[in-house]
C-alpha positions in Angstrom: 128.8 145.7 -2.1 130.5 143.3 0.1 128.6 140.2 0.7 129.1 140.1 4.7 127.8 143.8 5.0 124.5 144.9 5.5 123.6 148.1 3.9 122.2 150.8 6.5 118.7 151.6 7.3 118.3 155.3 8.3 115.8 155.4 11.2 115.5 159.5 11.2 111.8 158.9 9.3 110.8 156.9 12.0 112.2 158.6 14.6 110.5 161.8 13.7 107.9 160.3 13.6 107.8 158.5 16.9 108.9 161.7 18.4 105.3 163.4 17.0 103.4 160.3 18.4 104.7 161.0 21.4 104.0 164.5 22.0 100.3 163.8 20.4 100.5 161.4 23.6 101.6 164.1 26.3 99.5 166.4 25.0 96.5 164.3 25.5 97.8 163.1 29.1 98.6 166.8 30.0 94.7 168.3 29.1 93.1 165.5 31.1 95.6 166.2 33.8 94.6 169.8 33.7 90.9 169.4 33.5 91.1 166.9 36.5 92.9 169.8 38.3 90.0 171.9 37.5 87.6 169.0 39.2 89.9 168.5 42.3 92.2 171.2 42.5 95.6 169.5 43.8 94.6 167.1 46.2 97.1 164.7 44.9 99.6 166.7 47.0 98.0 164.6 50.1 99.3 161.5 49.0 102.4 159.9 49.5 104.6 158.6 47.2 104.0 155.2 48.3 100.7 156.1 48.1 100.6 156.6 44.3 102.9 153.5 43.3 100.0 151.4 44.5 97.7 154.0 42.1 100.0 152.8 39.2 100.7 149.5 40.3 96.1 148.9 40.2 96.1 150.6 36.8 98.9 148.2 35.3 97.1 145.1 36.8 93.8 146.2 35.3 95.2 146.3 31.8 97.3 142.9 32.1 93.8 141.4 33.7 91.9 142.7 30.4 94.7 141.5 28.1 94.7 138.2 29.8 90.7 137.7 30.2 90.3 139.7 26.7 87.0 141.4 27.8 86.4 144.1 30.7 82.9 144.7 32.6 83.9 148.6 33.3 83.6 150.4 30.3 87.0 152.3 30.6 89.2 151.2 28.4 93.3 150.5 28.9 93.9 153.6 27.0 92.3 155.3 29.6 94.7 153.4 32.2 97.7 154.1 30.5 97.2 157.4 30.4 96.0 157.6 33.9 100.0 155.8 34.4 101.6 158.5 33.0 99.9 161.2 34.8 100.2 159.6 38.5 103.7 159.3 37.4 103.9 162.6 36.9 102.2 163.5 40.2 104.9 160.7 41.6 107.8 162.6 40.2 106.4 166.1 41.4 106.4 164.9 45.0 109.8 163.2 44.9 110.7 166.6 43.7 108.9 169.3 46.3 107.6 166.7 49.1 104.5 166.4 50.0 104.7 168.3 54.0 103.4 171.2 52.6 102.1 173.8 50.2 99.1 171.5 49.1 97.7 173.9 47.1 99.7 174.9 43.9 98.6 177.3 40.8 97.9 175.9 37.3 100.7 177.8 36.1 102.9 176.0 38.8 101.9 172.3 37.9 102.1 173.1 34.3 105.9 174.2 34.9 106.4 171.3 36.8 104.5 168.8 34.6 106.1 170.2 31.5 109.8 169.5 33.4 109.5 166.3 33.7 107.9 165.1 30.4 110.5 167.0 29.0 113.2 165.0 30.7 110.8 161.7 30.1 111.1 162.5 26.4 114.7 163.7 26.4 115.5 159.6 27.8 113.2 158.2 25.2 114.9 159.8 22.3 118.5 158.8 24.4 117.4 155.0 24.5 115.7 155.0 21.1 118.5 156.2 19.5 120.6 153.5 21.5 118.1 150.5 20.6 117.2 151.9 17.3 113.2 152.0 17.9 113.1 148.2 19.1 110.3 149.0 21.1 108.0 148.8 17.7 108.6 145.1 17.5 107.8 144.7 21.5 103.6 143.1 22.1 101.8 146.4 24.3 101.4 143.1 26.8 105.3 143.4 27.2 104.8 146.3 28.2 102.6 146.1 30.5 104.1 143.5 32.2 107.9 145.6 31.9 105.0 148.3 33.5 104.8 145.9 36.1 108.3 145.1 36.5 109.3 148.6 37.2 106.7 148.8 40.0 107.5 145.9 41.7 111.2 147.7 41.7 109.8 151.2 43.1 108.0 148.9 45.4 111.1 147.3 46.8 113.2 150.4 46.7 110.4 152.3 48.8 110.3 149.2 51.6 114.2 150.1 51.5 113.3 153.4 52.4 114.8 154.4 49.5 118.8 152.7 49.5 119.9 151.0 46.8 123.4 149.4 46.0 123.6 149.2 42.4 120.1 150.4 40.9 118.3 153.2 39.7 116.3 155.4 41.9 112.5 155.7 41.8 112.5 158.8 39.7 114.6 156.8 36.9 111.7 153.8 37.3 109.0 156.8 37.4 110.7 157.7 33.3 110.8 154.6 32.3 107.2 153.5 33.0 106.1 157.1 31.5 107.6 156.0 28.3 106.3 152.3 28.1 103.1 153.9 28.6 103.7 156.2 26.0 105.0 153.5 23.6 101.7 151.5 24.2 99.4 154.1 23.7 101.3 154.9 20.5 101.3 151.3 19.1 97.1 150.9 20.3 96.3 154.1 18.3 98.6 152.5 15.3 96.2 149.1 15.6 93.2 151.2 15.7 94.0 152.9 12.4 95.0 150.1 10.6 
């Protein structure tokens, strides 16, 4: 072997396996989402986009503020928040995509069709990206991602106050995917801590 070459590492193993992870993630996201539905029906139809980027933006903030003070005085935990992230991002997404003027109630069968859509194209980006950065999200702190969480809000934030122009960027439904998977990616490296 030439002395200036690496050999190559193949990252299929790992990315199988990150690609179970994160369905074991959506799956858990998706039945809390449904069982809430049971509690509330779709009332989350009410609110306004805006409305639900603050929702996020609170959640995020809680978990930096526990990871910062290291204790918490509310005995929901941040895998509780994340989760909670990636489901109002869903309900985020699902307005962008039908509005929120009308038809307030919707089926189960309707939300999971919709639900299902957009983690589907959430995951289809991960795998896109992971294949591009070759899993580098593994050797990111969950803090990072908070704060990259945070980042992404702060962007839907100023993209909404712009009623919606950019110039260069992303839209909000490309921020909405990206925070899905960093939430993802924590909850997957906080269940990897707790089993170690």
């Amino acid at each position: 072997m030439n002395a200036g070459i690496l050999p190559q590492v193949s990252l299929i193993p790992m990315v199988s396996q990150t690609s179970t992870q994160y369905d074991s993630i959506i799956s858990r996201c998706k039945d809390i989402f449904l069982k809430k539905m049971k509690d509330y029906g779709t009332a989350w139809r009410i609110l306004r986009v805006s409305s639900i980027t603050d929702q996020i933006f609170i959640k995020a903030q809680r978990i930096r503020s526990i990871e910062e003070k290291g204790t918490q005085k509310v005995d929901e935990g941040i895998d509780s928040e994340f989760v909670g992230i990636i489901n109002y991002c869903v309900i985020a997404l699902i307005q962008i995509e039908m509005g929120n003027e009308n038809n307030l109630e919707m089926s189960e069968s309707e939300v999971v069709l919709h639900f299902d859509k957009h983690v589907i194209e959430s995951k289809r980006l991960m795998e896109d990206k992971n294949h591009d950065y070759g899993e580098a999200w593994r050797g990111m702190r969950t803090s990072s991602m908070t704060d990259l969480i945070l980042m992404k809000l702060l962007r839907i934030k100023q993209i909404e106050d712009n009623q919606g122009a950019t110039l260069i960027s992303e839209g909000v439904a490309a921020n909405y995917y990206d925070i899905i998977n960093y939430a993802a990616f924590a909850l997957i490296k906080l269940g990897e801590m707790k089993d170690e």
